[in-house]
C-alpha positions in Angstrom: 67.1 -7.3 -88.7 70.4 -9.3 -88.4 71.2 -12.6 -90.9 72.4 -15.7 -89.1 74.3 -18.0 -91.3 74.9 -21.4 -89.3 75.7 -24.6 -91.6 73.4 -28.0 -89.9 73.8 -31.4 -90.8 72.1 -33.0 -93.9 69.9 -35.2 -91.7 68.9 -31.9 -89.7 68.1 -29.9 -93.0 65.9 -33.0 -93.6 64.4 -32.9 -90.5 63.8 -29.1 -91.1 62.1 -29.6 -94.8 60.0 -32.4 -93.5 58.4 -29.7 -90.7 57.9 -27.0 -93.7 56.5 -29.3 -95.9 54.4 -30.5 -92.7 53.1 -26.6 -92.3 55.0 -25.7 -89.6 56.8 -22.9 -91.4 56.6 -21.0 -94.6 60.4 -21.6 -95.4 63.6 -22.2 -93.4 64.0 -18.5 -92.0 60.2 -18.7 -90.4 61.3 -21.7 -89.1 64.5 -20.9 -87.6 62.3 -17.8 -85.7 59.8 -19.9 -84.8 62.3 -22.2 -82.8 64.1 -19.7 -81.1 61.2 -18.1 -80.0 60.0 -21.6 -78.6 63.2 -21.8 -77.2 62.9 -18.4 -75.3 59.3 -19.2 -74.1 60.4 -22.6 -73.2 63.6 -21.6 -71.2 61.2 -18.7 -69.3 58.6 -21.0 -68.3 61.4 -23.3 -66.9 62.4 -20.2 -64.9 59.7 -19.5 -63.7 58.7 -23.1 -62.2 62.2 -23.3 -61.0 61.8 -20.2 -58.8 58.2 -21.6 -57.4 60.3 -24.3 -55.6 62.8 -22.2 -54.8 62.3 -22.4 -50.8 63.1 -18.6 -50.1 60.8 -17.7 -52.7 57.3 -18.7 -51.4 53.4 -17.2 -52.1 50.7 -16.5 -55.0 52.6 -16.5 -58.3 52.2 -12.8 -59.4 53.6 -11.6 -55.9 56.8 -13.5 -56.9 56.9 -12.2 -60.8 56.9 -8.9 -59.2 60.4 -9.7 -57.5 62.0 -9.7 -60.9 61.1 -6.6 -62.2 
């Protein structure tokens, strides 16, 4: 596993503590994974509904993913 030290602004270390106190992590490191892997899923499913307009792309949704592999 690799370390990432990145220094944030006070009022986003704020914002951080508020979401772990909140439940939404255990501690800063959980929380830092948990939004990048948001981030990931996020940025896929954007992909993905990008390529259903794409014009030359057209058909059932699996047939497309299948193009990518």
């Amino acid at each position: 596993m690799t370390t990432l030290s990145v220094p944030i602004p006070a009022k986003l270390d704020e914002s951080i503590n508020n979401l772990i106190k909140n439940g939404y992590a255990e501690n800063k490191a959980s929380f830092v994974r948990k939004a990048i892997t948001r981030l990931v899923e996020d940025e896929a499913v954007l992909v993905i509904l990008r390529a259903q307009e794409e014009p030359t792309l057209k058909g059932d949704l699996k047939t497309l993913a299948k193009k990518f592999k």
